[in-house]
LUMFIDREN-434010 format. One line per 5 residues: number of its first residue (from 0); their letters; for each residue x, y, z of N, C-alpha, C. Coordinates in Angstrom, 2 decimals. Layout:
NUM> a> X:Y:Z:X:Y:Z:X:Y:Z ~ ...
//
This chain:
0> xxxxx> -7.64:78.20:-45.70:-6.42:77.51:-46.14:-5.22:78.24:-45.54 ~ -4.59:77.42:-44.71:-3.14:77.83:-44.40:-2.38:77.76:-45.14 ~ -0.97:79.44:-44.72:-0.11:79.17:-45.48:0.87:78.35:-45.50 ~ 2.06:78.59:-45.82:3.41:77.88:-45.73:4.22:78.55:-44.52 ~ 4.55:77.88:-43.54:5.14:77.79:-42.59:6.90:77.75:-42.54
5> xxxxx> 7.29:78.66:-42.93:8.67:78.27:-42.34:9.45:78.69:-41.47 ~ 10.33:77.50:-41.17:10.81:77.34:-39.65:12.79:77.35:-40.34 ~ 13.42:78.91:-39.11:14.86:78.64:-39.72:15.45:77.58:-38.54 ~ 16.18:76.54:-39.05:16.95:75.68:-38.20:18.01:75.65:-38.17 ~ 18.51:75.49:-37.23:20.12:76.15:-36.68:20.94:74.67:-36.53
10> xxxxx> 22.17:74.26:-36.50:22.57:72.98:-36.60:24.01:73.17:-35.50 ~ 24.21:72.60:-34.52:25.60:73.39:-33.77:26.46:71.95:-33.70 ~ 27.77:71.91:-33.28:28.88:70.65:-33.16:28.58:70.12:-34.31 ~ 28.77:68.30:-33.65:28.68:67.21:-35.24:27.60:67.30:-35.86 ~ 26.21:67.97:-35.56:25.30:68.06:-36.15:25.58:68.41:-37.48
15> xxxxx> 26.22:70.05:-37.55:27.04:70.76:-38.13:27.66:70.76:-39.06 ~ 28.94:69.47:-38.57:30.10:68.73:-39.48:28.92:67.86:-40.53 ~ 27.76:66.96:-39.74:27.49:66.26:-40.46:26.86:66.54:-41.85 ~ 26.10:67.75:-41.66:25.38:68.71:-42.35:25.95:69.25:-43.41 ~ 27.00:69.84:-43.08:28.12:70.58:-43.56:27.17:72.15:-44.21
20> xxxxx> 26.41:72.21:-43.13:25.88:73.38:-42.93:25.27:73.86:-41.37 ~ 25.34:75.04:-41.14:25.01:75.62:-39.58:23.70:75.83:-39.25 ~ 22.87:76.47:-40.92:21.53:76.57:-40.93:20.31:76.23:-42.08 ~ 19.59:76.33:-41.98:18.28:76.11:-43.50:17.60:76.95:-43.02 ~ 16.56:77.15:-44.00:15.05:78.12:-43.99:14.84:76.49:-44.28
25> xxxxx> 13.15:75.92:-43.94:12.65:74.87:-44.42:11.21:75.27:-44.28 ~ 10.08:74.51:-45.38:9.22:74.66:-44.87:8.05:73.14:-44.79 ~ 8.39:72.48:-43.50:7.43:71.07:-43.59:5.87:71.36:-43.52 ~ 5.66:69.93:-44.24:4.55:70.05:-44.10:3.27:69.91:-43.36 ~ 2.24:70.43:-43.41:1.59:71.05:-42.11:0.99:69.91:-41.33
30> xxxxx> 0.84:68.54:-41.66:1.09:66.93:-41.12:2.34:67.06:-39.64 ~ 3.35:67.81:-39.81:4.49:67.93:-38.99:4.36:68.92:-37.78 ~ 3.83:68.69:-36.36:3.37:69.64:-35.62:4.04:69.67:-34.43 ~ 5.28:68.53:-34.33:6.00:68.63:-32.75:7.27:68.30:-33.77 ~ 8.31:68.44:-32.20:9.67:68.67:-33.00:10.17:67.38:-32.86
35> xxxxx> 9.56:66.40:-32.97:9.47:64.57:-33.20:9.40:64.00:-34.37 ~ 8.20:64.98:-34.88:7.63:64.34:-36.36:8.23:65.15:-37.27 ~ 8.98:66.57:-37.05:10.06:67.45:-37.78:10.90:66.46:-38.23 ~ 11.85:66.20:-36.99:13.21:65.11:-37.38:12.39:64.27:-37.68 ~ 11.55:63.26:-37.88:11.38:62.19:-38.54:11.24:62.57:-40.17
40> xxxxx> 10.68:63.97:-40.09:10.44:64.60:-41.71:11.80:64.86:-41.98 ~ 12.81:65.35:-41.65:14.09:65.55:-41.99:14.60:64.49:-42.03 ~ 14.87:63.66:-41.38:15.48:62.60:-41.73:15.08:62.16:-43.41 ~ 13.89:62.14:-43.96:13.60:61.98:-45.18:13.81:62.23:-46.11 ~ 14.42:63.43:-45.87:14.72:64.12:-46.77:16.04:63.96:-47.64
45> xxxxx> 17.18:63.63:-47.10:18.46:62.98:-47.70:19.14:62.04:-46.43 ~ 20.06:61.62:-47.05:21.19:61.00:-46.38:21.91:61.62:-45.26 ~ 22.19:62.71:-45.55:22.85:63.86:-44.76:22.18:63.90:-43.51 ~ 20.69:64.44:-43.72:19.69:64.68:-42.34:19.98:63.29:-41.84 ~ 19.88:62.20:-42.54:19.34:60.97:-42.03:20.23:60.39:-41.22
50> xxxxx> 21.44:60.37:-41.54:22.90:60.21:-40.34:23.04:61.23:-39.56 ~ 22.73:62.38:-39.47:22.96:63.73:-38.74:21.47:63.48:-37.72 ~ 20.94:63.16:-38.32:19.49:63.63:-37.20:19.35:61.78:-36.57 ~ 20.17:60.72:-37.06:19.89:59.52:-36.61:19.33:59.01:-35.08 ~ 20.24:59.33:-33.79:20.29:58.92:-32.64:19.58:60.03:-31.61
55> xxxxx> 18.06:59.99:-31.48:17.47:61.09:-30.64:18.07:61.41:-29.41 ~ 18.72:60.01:-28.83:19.41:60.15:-27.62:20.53:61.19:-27.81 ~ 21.32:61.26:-28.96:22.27:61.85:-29.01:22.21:63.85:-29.35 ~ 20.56:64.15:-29.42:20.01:65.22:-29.76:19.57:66.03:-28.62 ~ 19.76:66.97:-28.49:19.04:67.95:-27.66:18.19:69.20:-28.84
60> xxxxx> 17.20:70.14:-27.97:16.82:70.35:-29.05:16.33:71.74:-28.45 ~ 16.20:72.97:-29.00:15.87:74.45:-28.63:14.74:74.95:-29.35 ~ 13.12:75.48:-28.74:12.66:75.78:-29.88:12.55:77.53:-29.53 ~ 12.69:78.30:-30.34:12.83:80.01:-30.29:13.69:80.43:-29.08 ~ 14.73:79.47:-29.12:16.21:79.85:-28.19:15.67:79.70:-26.40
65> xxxxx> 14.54:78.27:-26.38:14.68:77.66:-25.22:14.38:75.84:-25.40 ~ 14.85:75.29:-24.34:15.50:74.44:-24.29:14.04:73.70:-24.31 ~ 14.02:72.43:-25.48:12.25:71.65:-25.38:13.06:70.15:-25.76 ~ 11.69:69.81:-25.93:11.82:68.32:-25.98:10.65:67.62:-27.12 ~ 10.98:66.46:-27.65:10.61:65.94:-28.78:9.26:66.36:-28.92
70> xxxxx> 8.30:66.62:-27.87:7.02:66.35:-28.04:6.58:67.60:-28.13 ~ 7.03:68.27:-28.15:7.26:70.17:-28.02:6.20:70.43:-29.39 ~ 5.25:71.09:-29.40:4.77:72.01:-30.71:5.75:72.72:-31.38 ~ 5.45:72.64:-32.78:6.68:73.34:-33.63:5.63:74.86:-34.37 ~ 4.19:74.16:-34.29:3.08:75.04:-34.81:3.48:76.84:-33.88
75> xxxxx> 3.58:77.80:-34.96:4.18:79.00:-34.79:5.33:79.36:-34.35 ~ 6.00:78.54:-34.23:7.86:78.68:-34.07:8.67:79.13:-35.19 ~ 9.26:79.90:-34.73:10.43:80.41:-35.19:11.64:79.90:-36.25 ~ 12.23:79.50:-35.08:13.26:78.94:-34.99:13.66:77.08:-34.26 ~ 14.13:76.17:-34.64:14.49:74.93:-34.17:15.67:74.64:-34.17
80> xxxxx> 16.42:74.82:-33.50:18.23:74.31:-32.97:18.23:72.85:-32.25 ~ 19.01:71.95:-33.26:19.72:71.00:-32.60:21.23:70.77:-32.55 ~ 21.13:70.38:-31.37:22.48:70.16:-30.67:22.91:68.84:-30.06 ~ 24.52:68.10:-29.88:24.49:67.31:-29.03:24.50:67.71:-27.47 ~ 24.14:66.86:-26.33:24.39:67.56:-25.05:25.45:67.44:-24.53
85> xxxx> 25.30:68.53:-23.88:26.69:69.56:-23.34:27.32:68.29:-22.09 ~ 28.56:67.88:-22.25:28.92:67.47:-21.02:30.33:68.12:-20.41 ~ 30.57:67.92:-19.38:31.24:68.90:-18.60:32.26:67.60:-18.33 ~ 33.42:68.20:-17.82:34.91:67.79:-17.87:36.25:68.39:-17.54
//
């Protein structure tokens, strides 16, 4: 029997505002194994996640402070940072 897994998540820009927090300790459940089915589990969780984590397009995503993508394993990670992407100007 596995234990409980938790993952700290970092929240940066409107993510942020939307949140009206920067970070969580969380711990999903062990059904949740890429950082796809995470945000689909967060989103569930309230209103807040659910407008904040809404538009994947609008998400970029870091797992243990490098740069991944939805389909990414979350199984023994750290850490999960989302962000919007960076555009230049």
């Amino acid at each position: 029997m596995s234990g409980e897994h938790t993952l700290r998540l970092l929240y940066f820009a409107w993510v942020r505002e939307k949140l009206g927090k920067g970070e969580e300790n969380i711990a999903p459940p062990e059904q949740v194994r890429t950082v796809g089915e995470l945000l689909s589990w967060l989103r569930g969780l309230d209103e807040a996640h659910a407008e904040a984590l809404a538009d994947e397009a609008m998400l970029r995503v870091a797992v243990d402070q490098q740069h991944a993508d939805f389909d990414t394993p979350i199984t023994g990670v750290r850490e999960v940072a989302f962000f919007p992407p960076v555009t230049g100007g």
